[in-house]
ZAMARGU-4260 file (C-alpha; in steps of 0.2 Angstrom, whole numbers, plus 5000, padded with zeros to 4 digits):
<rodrens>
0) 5000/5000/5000 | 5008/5019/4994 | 5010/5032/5010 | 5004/5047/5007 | 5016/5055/5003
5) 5020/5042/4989 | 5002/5045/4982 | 5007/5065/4981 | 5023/5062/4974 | 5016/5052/4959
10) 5002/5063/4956 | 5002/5073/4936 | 4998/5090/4942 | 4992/5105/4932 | 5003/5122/4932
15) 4995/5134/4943 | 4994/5146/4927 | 4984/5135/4917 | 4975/5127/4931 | 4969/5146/4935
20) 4963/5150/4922 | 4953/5134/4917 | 4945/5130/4933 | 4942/5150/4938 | 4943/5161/4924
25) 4957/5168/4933 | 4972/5176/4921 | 4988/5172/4922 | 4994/5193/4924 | 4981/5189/4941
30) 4990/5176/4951 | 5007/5176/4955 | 5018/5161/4953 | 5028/5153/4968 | 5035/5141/4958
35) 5025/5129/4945 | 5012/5122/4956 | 5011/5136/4968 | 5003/5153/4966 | 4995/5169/4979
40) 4981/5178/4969 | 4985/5196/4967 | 4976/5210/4977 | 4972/5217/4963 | 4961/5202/4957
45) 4952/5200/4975 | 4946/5219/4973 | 4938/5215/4954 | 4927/5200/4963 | 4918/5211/4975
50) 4904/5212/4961 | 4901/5194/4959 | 4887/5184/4968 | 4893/5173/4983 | 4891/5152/4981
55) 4885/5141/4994 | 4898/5139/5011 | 4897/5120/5017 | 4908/5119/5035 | 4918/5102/5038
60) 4920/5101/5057 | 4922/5082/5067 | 4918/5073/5082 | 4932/5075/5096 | 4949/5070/5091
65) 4957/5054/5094 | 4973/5042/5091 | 4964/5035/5080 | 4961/5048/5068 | 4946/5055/5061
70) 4950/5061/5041 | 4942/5079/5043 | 4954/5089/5030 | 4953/5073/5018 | 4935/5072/5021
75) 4936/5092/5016 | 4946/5087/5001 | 4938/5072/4997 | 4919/5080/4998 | 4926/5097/4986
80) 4933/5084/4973 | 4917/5075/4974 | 4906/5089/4972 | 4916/5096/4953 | 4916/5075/4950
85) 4896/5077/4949 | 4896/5093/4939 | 4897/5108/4952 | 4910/5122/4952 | 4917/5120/4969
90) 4933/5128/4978 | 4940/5118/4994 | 4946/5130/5007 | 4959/5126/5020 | 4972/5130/5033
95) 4991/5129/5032 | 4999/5117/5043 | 5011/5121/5056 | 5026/5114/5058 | 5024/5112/5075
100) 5011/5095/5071 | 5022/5091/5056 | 5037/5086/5064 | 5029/5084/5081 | 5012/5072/5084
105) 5005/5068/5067 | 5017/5071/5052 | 5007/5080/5037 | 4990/5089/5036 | 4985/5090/5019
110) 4973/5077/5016 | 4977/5060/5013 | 4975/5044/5003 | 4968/5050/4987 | 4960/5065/4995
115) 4974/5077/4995 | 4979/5095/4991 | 4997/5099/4982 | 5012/5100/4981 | 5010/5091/4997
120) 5026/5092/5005 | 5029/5110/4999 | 5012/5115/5009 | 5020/5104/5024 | 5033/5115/5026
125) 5038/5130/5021 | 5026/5133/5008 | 5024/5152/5002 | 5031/5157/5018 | 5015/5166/5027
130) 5022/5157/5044 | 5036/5162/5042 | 5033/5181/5038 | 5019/5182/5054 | 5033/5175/5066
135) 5045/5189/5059 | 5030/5202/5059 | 5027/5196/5079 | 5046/5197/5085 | 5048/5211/5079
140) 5037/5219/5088 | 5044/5211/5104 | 5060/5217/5099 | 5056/5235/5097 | 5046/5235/5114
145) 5060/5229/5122 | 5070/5239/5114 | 5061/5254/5119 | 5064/5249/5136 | 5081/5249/5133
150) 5084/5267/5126 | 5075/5277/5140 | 5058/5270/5141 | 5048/5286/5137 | 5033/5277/5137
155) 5035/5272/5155 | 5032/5253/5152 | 5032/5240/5165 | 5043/5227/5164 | 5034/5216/5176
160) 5016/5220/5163 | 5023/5214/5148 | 5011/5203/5136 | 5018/5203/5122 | 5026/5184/5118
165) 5038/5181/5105 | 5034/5166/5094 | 5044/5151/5084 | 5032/5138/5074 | 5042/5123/5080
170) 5036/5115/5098 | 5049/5117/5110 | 5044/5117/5128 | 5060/5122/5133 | 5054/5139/5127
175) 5039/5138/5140 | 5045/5150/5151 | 5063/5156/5152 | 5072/5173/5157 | 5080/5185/5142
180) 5091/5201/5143 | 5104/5193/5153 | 5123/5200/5151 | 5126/5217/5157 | 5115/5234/5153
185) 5122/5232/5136 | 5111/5217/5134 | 5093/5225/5140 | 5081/5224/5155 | 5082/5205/5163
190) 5066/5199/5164 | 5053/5183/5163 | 5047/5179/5144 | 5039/5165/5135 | 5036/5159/5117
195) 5020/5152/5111 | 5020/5142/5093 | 5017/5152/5079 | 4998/5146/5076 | 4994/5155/5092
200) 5001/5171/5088 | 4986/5186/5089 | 4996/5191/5072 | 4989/5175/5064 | 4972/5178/5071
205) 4972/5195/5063 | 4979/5190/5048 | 4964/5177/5048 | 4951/5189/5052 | 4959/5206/5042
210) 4947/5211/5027 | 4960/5221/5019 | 4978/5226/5018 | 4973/5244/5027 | 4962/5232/5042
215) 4976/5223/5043 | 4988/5237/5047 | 4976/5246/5061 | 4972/5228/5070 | 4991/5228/5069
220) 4993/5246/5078 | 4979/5239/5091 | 4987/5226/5097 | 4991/5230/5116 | 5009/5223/5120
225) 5011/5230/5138 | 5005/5239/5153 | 5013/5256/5160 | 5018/5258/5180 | 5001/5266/5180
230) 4991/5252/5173 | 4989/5262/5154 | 4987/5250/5140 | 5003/5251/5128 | 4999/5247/5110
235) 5010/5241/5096 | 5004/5260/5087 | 5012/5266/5103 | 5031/5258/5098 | 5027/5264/5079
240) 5027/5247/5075 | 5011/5243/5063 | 5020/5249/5049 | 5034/5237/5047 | 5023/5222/5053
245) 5013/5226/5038 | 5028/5227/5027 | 5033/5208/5033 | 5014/5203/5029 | 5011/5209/5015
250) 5015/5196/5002 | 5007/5183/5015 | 4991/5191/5019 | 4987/5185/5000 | 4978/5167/4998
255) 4988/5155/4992 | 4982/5144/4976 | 4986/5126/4975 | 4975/5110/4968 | 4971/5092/4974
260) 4976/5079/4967 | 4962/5078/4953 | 4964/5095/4949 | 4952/5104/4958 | 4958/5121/4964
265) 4961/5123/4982 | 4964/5140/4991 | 4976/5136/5007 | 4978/5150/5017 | 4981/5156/5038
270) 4982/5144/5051 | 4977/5145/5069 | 4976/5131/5081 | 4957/5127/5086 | 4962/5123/5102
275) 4972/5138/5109 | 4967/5149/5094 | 4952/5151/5080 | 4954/5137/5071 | 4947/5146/5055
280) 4957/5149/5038 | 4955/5167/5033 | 4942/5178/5029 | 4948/5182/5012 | 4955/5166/5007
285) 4933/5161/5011 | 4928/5177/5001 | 4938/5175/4986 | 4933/5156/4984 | 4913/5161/4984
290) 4918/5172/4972 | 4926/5158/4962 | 4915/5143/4965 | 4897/5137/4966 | 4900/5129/4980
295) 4912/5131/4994 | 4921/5116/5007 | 4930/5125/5025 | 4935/5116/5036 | 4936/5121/5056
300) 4948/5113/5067 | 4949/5097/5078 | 4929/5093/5086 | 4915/5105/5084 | 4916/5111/5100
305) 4933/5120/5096 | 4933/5123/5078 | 4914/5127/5074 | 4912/5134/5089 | 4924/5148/5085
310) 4922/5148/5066 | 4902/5154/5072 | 4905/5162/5088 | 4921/5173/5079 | 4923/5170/5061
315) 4904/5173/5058 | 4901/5184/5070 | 4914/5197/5065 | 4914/5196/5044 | 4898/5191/5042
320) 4900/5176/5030 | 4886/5163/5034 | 4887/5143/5030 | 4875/5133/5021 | 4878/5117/5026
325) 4889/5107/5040 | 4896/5089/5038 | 4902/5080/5053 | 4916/5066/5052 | 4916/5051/5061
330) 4924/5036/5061 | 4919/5020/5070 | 4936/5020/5079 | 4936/5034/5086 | 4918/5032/5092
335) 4925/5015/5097 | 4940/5022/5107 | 4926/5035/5116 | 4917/5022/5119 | 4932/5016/5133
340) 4942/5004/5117 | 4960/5006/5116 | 4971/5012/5102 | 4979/4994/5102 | 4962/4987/5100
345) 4949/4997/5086 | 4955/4986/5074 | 4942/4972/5083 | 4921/4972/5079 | 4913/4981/5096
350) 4897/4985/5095 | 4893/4989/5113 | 4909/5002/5114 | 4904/5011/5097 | 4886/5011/5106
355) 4892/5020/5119 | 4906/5031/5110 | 4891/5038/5099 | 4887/5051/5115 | 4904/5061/5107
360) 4894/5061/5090 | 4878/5064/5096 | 4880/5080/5106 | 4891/5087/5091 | 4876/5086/5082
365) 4864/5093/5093 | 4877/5109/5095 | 4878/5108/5077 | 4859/5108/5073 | 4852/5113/5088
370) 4863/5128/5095 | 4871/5135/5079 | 4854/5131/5068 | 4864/5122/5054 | 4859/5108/5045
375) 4870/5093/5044 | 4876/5077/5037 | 4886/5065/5047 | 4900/5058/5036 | 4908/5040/5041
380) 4926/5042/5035 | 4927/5022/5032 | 4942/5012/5037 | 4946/4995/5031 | 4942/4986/5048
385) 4926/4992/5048 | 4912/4980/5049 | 4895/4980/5042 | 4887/4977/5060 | 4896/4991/5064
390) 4891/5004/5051 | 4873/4996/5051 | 4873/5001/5070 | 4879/5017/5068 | 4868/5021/5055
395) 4854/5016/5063 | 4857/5027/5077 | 4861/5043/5068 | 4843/5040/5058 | 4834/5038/5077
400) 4844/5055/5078 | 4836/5062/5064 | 4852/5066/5056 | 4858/5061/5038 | 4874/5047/5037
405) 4883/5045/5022 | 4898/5033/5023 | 4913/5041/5011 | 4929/5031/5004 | 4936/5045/4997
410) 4953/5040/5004 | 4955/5025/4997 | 4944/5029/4980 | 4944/5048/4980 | 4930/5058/4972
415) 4920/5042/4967 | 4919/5037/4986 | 4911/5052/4991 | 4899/5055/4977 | 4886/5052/4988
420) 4891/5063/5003 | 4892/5076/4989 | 4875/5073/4983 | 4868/5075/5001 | 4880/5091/5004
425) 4870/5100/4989 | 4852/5096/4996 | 4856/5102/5012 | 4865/5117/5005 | 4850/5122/4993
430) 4838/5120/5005 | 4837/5137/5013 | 4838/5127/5031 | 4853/5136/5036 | 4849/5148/5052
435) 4864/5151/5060 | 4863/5157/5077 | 4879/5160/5089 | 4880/5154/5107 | 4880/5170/5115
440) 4876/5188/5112 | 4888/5203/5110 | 4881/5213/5125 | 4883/5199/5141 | 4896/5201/5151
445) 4912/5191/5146 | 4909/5178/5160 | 4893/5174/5154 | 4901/5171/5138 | 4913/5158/5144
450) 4898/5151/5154 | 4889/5149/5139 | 4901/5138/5127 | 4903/5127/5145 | 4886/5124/5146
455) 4878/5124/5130 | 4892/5118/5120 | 4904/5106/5132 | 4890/5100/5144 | 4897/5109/5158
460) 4888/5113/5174 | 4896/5130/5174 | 4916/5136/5177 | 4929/5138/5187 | 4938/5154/5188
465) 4954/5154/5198 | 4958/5174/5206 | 4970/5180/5193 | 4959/5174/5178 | 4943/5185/5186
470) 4952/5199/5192 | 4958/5199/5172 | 4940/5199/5165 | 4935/5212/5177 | 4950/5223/5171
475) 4945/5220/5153 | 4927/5225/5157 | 4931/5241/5165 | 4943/5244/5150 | 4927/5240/5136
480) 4931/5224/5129 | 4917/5216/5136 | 4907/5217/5119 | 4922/5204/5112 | 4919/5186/5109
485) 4928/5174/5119 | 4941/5162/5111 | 4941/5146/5125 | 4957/5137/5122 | 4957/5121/5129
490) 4959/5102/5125 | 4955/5096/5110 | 4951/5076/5115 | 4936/5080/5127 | 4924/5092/5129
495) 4931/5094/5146 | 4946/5101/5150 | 4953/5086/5155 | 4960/5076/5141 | 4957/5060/5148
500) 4939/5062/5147 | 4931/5052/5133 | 4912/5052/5126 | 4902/5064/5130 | 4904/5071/5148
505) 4893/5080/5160 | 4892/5086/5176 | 4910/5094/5175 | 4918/5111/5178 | 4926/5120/5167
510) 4942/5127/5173 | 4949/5143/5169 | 4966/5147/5174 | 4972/5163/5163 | 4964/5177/5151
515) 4973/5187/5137 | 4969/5201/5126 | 4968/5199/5110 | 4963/5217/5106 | 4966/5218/5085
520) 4959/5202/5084 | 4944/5206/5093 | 4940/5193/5102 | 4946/5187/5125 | 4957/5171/5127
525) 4952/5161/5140 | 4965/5148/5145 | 4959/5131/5153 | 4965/5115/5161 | 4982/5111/5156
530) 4981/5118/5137 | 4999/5125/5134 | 5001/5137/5120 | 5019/5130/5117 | 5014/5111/5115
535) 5030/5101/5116 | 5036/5086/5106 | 5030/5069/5109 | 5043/5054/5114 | 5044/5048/5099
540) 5041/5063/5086 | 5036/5062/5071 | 5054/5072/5062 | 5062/5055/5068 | 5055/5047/5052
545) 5057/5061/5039 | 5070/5062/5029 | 5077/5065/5010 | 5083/5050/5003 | 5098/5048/4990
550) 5088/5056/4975 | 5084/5071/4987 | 5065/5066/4987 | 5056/5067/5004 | 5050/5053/5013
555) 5043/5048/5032 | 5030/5065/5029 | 5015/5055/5033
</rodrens>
């Protein structure tokens, strides 16, 4: 059986000029070429498509990750190549991946089987550089606060206040917490600092929420880096530093074009983590390809408690973009392995554990329908093992749910083995159902907002707010940002914030332990449990097996 990665190295791919203009229309004086297969569309060409109506949004989102694996960017792949396979004009949508994942717990992130977007290993790395250039744009402006510190601090700034983390897109938890401007006066002020991976950064949440080059730049300058003695907010307009972080983004705030593997064009842009971040692509890689496409396939990251949580309660919210549609992704393993089976074990028929691990699937479906008002369509990405007891038992509960199943082999057969999930995709999208609602209103206080994604979404009781974390809200709400969403980052394998929690629990708390501003973003961080924003490699990570071989090809990358 071909890896991955050896399906994406044998693929015939189209150049990015000619696939451009055959699949959108787009001229070749629009795009501008990274390379043969890689290409950002010009600014230029995002302004001309203002005009044009909007196609139909359909959001990918899953049940609650496991070891196991549930498919969701293949499934978002797999789904967008089915729907052009049955004669719609459709435009996949995805995040970047981070490096951090890529050499750490899981290898790549760009689909897989024969459900994939490439150049795969190119957009495993360093692709077009977007990462790259928003940990620049974010050090620098750690750089100059420190280095305004250094010169006189005219601004006053406490040392003790600052907020402001620099960033580095590989995990590293050595870089947790740590101690910089050490060596003498020459050397700067000696004090604490940490580093958070890349995908957390607020500079990629703002590049991910920006509507232009201009909102990119004042969300820059709002940014609020540090606190003076007197407790005054310090802004990055403050240091004079918006302008130079908008130099560094500017080529990367433009989407990134790329295809799948039959072809189809596929827009790859921005990248924050659902779990300590968004978890949403950006706003103007989802505008331009509804102005390319009849029909559009997001995706939102890990379960959809994190990622379509905050692609509603943000993503929506703030740019006003609505979806037509949601597909859920399961797999009988991982309802199996929520159901109390271990990894070592899912290969094995157990009807009675995916009986009860179908309590994950179920309440991400009542969220799903009954809190955000979106209709949806649960799609089993199939596995080999799977038995026909097995599907006919889950399918059977999911219509006693009243939800649509579709199972989809698109892994294993591409777009003909989701033709089907494609076909139930453009019924619910067509059918005006959509009535997206948000779990909380702009006007409660920010409290009450944490309190409702707990309760309503995680099954919470309520939550825990150690002192720190409330004194913070209450600063924030004297400061007016109480009108902000909340961003809850938290683990992604339970709707707890205890990891270890399988299923569907209830009765828990959820706890609280430290709030950020995000001010140019928009939104409040709330930190839970043991979340860290700087994960750390795994014991055996996944860069131990990647490698070039003696022809310089990759290999190992998933």
């Amino acid at each position: 059986m071909l890896t991955d990665i050896e399906i994406a190295q044998q693929a015939k791919l189209k150049r990015i000029g000619d696939l451009a203009a055959e699949r959108l229309g787009i001229g070749e004086d629009r795009i501008e070429p990274y390379g043969h297969y890689k290409a950002k569309l010009s600014p230029e060409f995002l302004a001309g498509l203002s005009g044009k109506p909007d196609g139909k949004l359909i959001l990918v989102t899953a049940i609650s990750p496991t070891p196991a694996g549930e498919g969701k960017t293949t499934t978002t792949v797999g789904l967008g190549d089915a729907l052009n396979r049955i004669g719609k004009k459709a435009v996949i949508c995805l995040r970047e991946p981070s490096l951090g994942p890529v050499f750490g717990m899981k290898g790549g992130a760009a689909g897989g089987g024969y459900a994939q977007v490439v150049p795969m290993e190119d957009i495993n790395l360093h692709f077009t550089g977007d990462f790259n250039a928003i940990q620049l744009a974010n050090n620098l402006l750690a750089a100059m606060l420190d280095n305004h510190i250094h010169h006189g601090n005219e601004l006053d700034i406490d040392p003790r206040r600052i907020t402001w983390r620099r960033v580095l897109d590989v995990n590293d938890r050595a870089l947790r917490s740590l101690v910089v401007g050490l060596g003498g006066p020459g050397n700067g002020f000696p004090r604490e600092d940490r580093f958070d991976i890349v995908v957390a950064s607020e500079v990629m949440a703002i590049l991910c929420l920006a509507e232009s080059m201009q909102d990119l730049k004042d969300r820059l300058g709002k940014i609020v880096v540090a606190y003076t003695r007197d407790k005054r907010a310090v802004r990055a307009s403050d240091l004079n530093a918006q302008g130079a972080m908008a130099v560094l983004l500017k080529d990367a705030i433009k989407p990134n074009l790329v295809q799948t593997l039959e072809n189809n064009p596929a827009i790859v842009h921005g990248g924050p983590f659902a779990n300590i971040a968004h978890g949403c692509n950006s706003v103007i890689a989802t505008r331009a390809a509804l102005k390319l496409g009849e029909y559009v396939v997001t995706e939102a990251g890990f379960g959809a408690d994190l990622g379509a949580e905050k692609f509603v309660d943000i993503k929506c919210r703030k740019s006003g973009l609505r979806p037509d549609a949601c597909v859920i992704v399961a797999t009988v393993r991982a309802l199996k392995y929520h159901g109390g089976v271990e990894r070592a074990d899912l290969s094995g028929e157990n009807l009675a554990a995916l009986d009860k691990g179908f309590a994950n699937l179920e309440r991400h479906v009542r969220n799903v329908r009954d809190v955000f008002g979106l209709p949806c369509v649960v799609s089993i990405n199939h596995f080999t093992h799977d038995t026909d007891a097995e599907l006919k038992l889950l399918e059977d509960k999911c219509e006693a749910l009243g939800v649509p199943v579709v199972v989809a082999r698109h892994w294993a057969q591409g777009s003909s083995g989701a033709q089907a999930l494609a076909h139930k995709v453009v019924e619910l999208a067509d059918s005006g159902k959509a009535d997206l609602q948000f779990a909380y209103e702009d006007d409660v206080p920010l409290v009450m907002k944490i309190e409702a994604v707990a309760k309503r979404v995680y099954g919470a009781v309520g939550i825990k707010l150690d002192n720190k974390a409330q004194d913070r809200l209450d600063e924030l709400e004297r400061e007016g940002y109480g009108h902000f969403p909340v961003c809850i980052a938290k683990t992604q394998y339970s709707f707890s914030s205890d990891a270890s929690r399988r299923g569907a629990p209830d009765g828990h708390t959820l706890a609280v332990r430290e709030i950020r501003l995000s001010a140019g973003a928009e939104f409040v961080v709330a930190v839970c449990g043991e979340i860290m924003t700087m994960p750390g490699l795994p014991r055996v990570p996944a860069a131990n097996r990647i490698d070039l071989d003696d022809s310089g090809k990759i290999v190992g990358l998933f």
